[in-house]
N, C-alpha and C positions, 0 to 999 in steps of 0.2 A: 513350360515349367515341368520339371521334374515330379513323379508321382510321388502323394501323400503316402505314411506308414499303410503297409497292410494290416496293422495291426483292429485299424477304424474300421477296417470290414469285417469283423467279427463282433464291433460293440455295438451293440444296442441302446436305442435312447433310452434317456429313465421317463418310462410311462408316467409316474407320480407328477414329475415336473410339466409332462406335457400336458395332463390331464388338469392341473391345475392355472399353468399359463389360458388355455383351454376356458378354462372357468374364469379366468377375472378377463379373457377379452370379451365373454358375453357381459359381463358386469360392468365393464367398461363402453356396451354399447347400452347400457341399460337397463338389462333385463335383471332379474333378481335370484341369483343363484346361492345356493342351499353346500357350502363346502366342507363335505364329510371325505377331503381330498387328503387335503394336506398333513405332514405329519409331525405338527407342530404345537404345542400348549396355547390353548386364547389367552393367555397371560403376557402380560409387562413380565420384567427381572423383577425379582423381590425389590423395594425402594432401597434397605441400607446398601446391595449391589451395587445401584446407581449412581447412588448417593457417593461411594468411595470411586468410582470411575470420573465423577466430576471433580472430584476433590484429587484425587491422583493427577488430573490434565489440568489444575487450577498449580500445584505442587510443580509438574515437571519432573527432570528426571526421566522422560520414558523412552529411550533410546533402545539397541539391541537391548535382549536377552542371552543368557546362551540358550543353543539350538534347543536343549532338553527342557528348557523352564526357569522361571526364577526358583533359588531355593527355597524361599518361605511357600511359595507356591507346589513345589513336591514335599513340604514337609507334612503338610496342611494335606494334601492328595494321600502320604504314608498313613497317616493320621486316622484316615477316613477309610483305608481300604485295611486294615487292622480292628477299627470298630466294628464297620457294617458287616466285612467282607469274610473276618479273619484270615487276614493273610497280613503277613508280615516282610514288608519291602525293607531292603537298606537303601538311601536315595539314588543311588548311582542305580537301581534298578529300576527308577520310575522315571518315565519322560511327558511333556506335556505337550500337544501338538495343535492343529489350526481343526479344533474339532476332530471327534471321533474316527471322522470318514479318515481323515488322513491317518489318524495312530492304526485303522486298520489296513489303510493301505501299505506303510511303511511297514508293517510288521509283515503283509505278506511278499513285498517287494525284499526284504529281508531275509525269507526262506524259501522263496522260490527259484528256481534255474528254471531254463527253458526245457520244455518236456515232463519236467515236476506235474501232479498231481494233485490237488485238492477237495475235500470229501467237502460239501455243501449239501449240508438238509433241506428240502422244500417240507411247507412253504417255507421260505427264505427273503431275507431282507434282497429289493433288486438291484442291491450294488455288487454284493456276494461274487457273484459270477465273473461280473464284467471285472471287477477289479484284478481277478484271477488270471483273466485274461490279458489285462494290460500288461500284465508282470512276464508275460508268456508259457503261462503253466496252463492246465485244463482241470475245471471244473467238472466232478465227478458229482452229479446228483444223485441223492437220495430222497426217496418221496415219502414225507411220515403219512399215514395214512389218517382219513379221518375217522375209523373206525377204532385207532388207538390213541383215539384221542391227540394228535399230529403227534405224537411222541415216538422219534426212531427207535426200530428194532435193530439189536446185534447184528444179525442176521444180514441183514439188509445192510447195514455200514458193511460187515466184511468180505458180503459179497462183491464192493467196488475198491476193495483194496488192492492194489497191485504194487510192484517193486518200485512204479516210480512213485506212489504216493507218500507226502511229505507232510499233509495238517490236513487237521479237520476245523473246519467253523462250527460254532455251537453259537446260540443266540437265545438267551433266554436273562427274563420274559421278554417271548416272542411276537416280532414284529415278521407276520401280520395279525399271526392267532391270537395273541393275547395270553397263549400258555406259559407255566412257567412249570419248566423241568425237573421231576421231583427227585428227590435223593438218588434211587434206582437207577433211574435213566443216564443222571451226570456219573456212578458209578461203573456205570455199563460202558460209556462211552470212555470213561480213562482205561477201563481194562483192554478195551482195542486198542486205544492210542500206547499203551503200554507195550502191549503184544505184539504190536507192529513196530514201534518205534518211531511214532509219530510227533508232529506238536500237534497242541489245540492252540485255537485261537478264539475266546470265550469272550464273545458283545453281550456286555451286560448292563447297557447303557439305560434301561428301564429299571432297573434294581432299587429305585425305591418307587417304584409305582407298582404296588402289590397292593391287592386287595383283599384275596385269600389266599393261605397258603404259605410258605416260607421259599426266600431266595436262596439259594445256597450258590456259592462259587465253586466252578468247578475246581479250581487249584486247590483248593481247599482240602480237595479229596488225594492226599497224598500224588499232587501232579502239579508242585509247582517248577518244577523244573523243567517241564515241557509244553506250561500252558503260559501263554501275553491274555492277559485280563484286560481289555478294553473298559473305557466307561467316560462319564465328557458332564458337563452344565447343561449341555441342552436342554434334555428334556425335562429331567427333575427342578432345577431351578427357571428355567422357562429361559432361556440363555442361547437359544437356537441363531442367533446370529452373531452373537460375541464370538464364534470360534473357537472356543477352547475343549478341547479332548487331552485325557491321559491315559498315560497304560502302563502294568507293571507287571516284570516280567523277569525270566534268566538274564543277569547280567550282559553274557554275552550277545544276546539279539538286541533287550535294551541300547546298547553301547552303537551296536550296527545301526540301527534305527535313527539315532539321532544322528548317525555320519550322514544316512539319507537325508533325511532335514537339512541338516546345514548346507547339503548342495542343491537343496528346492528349493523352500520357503522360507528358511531360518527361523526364528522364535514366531510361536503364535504372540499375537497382537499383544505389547506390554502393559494397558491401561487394564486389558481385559484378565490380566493376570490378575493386578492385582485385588481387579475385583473381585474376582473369582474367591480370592483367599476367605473374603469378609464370608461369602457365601458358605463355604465349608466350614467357616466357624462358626458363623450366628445364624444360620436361617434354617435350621431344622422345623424349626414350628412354622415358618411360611409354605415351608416344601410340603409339610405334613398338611399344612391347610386346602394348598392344591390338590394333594390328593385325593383328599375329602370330598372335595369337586367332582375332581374327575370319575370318583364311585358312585358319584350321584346321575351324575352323566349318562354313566354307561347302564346305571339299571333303568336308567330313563329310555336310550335308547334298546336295550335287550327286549323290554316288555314290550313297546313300540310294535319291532319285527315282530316279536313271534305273533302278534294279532295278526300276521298277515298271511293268508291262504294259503299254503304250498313252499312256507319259510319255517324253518325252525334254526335257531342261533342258539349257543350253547353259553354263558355265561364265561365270559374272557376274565381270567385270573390276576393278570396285568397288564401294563404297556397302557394304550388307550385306542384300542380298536377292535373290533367286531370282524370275526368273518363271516363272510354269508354265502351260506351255499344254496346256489342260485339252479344249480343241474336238474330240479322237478320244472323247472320255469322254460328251459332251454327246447328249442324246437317250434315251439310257440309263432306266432307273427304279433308284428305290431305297425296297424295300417298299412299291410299287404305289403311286408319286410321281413323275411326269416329271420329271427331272431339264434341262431347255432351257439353264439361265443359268449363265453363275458365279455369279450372285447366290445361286441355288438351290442349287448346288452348296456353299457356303461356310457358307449356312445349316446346311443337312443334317450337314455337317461338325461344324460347332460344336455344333450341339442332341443329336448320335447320336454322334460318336466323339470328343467334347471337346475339340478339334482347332482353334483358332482361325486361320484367313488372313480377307486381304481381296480379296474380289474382282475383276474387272480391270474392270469398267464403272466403277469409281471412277475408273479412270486413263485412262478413256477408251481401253481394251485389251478388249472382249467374249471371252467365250472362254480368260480366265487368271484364275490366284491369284498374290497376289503372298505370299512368304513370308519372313520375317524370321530369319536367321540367329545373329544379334544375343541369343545366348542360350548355354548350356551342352550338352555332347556327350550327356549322359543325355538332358534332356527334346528332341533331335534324334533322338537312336536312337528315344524313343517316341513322340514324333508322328507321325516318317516309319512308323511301324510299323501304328500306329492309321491312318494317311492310308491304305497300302496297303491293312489289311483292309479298308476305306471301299467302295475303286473295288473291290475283289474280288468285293463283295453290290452293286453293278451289276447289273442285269438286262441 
C-alpha cells in the first residue's frame, strides 16, 4: 500500500483526549478516578433545549440545511453577537458549523496557503497548532509569560512577524488560564494585526463564563474587517455534543467557509439547530445559573490548592480551569521515579492517586497542570485531597 499523508507526521495527538480515555479505562477497571481532565460542563442541556429537539424529531421535517445554517438559527446567532458582543453581522456574514472546532478550522483552512504563517499564543488551546498545520501553514508561537499575568506583549507578537505571516489566534477567556484579556491587550493586538495586515481569528467560546472582569470582543475594537469571531453552545449551554459552533465575520471569508463545508460535512446536525435557537432565546437565566456554579467550583477548587505546600494558583477570571504551576515540584522523585515533566507528573498522578489533569506541554506551558473545575464540590474536596497527598510522598 501506498504511504499515508506526511502531513500525520507532524500531528500530534490531543493529550486532553488521551488523558481522559486514559481515565475512564481505569474507571472501567474499577478503580475510582477524580476527572479534573475533561473540558466539558457536568451539566445536561438546559430542559426547554431538549425538550424542542424532541419535539422537532416528534414534528419532522429535518432533512439538509444549507451548508451555513438555518436562517432562524443565524438570525437568533446575529441577535446575540449584537447584544453580548456588540458587533453587528448581516446574515450572509454568519455561518453555523458542526461545533466550534470546525468554524475554527474552516476559517483557517480559508486563509491559509502552504507556507502561510500563523501567530498562536501559548498557553494555548491544543488544537491551535495542529489545526494550523493540517491546512499546511506553520504555527509561530508566542509564549505569554506568567509573570504578565499570561498576557502577550507587542513586542513578543512582532518579533514572529514575517512576510509570510497571515492571522493571529487570540482566545479569550482563555483555555487553559482562565484569563480574560483586557481592553489594552485586545487593543495592542489589533494595532499589529493592523500594522502588518493581518487577520485575527478571536475563540471566544467561553464569553459568558466570566466571573470577573468584562469580555470584550476583539472586533469590536475597530477590526471587524479582518477578525472571524468564533463562539458555539458548548460550553455556555452545556451543549458539547450537539455540535453546533457559529462564527461571524468579512463576508468574503464567511462566503469561503461555507464552500468549505458544503464539500466536508454540510450542515451541522438539523434537530440540533433548532434547538439551539430555543437556547439563544430563552435560557439566559439557566446559562447565568450554571455560571453561578461554576464560580463556586472554582473558588472551591482555588482555596483547595493554594493549602498546598510549594502550590500557589492565582484566581482564573473565566472559562472553567485552574492552571497550576507545578515547576517548585519538578525534580523531586516519587518512589524512586524522577519526577522532570508535567507530563511525568500527570502520569504518576493518574496511575497512583487516580487523579486525572492535563499537562501543560499540551498547551505549550512546561512546568503546569491544567485542571478542570467543571464538575461537583465532593469529587473537588477529593481530588484536591488525593492531589495533596500526591506532592506530600515527594522525595
Amino acid at each position: 500500500m501506498k504511504d499515508l499523508t506526511d502531513t500525520l507526521n507532524q500531528l500530534n495527538d490531543s493529550p486532553t483526549l488521551a488523558i481522559t480515555a486514559r481515565a475512564k479505562a481505569l474507571i472501567n477497571d474499577g478503580h475510582d478516578v477524580v476527572l479534573f481532565s475533561s473540558g466539558e460542563p457536568d451539566f445536561d442541556a438546559p430542559a426547554p433545549i431538549s425538550e424542542a429537539a424532541k419535539e422537532r424529531l416528534n414534528k419532522g421535517g429535518n432533512g439538509y440545511t444549507a451548508a451555513a445554517g438555518l436562517p432562524e438559527l443565524r438570525a437568533a446567532v446575529q441577535a446575540r453577537f449584537e447584544s453580548k458582543n456588540g458587533l453587528q453581522y448581516a446574515l450572509e456574514e454568519i455561518t453555523v458549523t458542526n461545533g466550534a472546532k470546525q468554524a475554527l478550522f474552516n476559517a483557517l483552512r480559508t486563509l491559509c496557503n502552504p507556507g502561510d504563517e500563523v501567530i498562536v499564543i501559548a498557553p494555548y488551546w491544543v488544537s491551535y497548532p495542529e489545526m494550523v498545520t493540517l491546512c499546511g501553514a506553520k504555527a509561530r508561537v508566542v509564549h505569554a509569560k506568567k509573570a504578565n499575568y499570561y498576557l502577550p506583549e507587542a513586542a513578543d507578537l512582532e518579533a514572529v512577524v514575517s512576510e509570510n505571516t497571515k492571522a493571529i489566534i487570540v482566545n479569550t477567556p482563555n483555555n487553559p488560564t482562565g484569563v480574560i484579556y483586557p481592553e489594552k491587550t485586545l487593543r495592542m493586538i489589533r494595532d499589529v494585526a493592523v500594522r502588518h495586515d493581518l487577520y485575527i481569528i478571536s475563540d471566544e467560546i467561553y464569553d459568558t463564563l466570566i466571573y470577573e472582569g468584562t469580555h470584550h470582543s476583539l472586533a469590536s475594537f475597530d477590526a471587524c474587517e479582518r477578525t472571524i469571531t468564533i463562539n458555539g453552545m458548548s460550553k455556555a449551554y452545556a451543549m458539547t455534543g450537539w455540535r453546533i459552533g457559529f462564527a461571524g465575520g468579512p463576508r468574503p471569508v464567511i462566503q469561503a467557509m461555507n464552500k468549505i463545508q458544503a464539500h466536508t460535512t454540510s450542515n451541522a446536525n438539523t434537530i440540533a439547530q433548532h434547538a439551539s435557537i430555543v437556547g439563544l432565546k430563552h435560557c439566559d437565566d439557566l446559562v447565568a445559573s450554571m455560571r453561578d456554579t461554576f464560580k463556586a467550583m472554582r473558588d472551591l477548587m482555588v482555596s483547595k490548592l493554594n493549602a498546598i505546600e510549594g502550590i500557589h494558583v492565582p484566581t482564573p477570571e473565566g472559562a472553567f480551569y485552574v492552571m497550576v504551576d507545578i515547576s517548585e515540584l519538578l525534580g523531586r522523585r516519587y518512589h524512586n521515579q524522577s519526577i522532570d515533566e508535567a507530563i511525568t507528573f500527570a502520569k504518576r498522578l493518574l496511575e497512583d492517586a487516580y487523579v486525572a489533569s492535563v499537562p501543560g506541554e499540551a498547551f505549550g506551558a512546561p512546568g503546569t497542570l491544567r485542571l478542570s473545575y467543571a464538575t461537583d464540590d465532593t469529587s473537588i474536596i477529593k481530588g484536591i485531597k488525593r492531589f495533596k497527598t500526591f506532592v506530600e510522598a515527594l522525595d
